[in-house]
C-alpha positions, -999 to +999 in steps of 0.1 A: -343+282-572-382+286-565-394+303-536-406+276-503-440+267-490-448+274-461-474+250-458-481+213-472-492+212-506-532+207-501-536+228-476-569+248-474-580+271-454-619+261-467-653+265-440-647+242-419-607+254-414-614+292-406-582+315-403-584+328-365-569+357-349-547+356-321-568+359-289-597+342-301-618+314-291-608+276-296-634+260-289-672+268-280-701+242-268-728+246-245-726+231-208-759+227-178-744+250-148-771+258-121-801+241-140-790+268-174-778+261-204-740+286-205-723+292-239-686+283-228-660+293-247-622+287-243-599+314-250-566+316-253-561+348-228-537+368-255-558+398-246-539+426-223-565+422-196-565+411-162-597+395-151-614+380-117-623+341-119-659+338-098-650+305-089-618+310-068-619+345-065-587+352-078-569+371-110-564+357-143-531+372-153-531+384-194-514+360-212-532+330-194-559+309-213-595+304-194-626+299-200-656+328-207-692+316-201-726+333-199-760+324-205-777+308-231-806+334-226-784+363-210-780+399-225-747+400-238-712+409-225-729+421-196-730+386-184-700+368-197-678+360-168-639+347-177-629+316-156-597+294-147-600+265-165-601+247-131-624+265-115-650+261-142-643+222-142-646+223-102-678+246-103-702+218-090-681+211-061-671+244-049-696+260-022-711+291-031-706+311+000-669+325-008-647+344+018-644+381+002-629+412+015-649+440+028-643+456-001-638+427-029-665+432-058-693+404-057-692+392-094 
């Protein structure tokens, strides 16, 4: 008896099929937010993280996939900001003066 495949004979994992970790981005484009052009990036949130969505203001949970965007032009992780999904879609329409807590951080 031979041993089974575990994938379909023809399968290749060539360039354009690269093997991905778990946790890593799905998908990354660029998008016009603000009059800038923002790398966007959707991730699939297997990280152990928590992480505060700018949009709504709330926590993304671990486990939960979002959205990370920054700059075209900006310095690096410094500026990479993790949204809901949602939010990011909705950021156009949202207002920019957001209720925070005294003590809330301003992100």
């Amino acid at each position: 008896m031979s041993p089974r495949r575990n994938r379909p004979r023809g399968a290749d994992n060539g360039p354009d099929q690269p093997n991905a970790p778990a946790g890593s981005s799905l998908l990354q484009r660029t998008e016009v937010y603000r009059g800038e052009d923002w790398v966007v990036r959707t991730v699939a949130g297997t990280a152990g993280r928590h992480y505060r969505c700018p949009g709504c203001d709330q926590e993304i949970p671990p486990g939960v996939g979002h959205v990370v965007a920054w700059p075209m032009d900006g310095a690096g992780v410094e500026d990479r900001r993790h949204w809901h999904r949602a939010c990011w879609n909705a950021r156009e329409r949202r207002t920019s003066n957001l209720l925070r807590g005294r003590g809330a951080p301003r992100y």
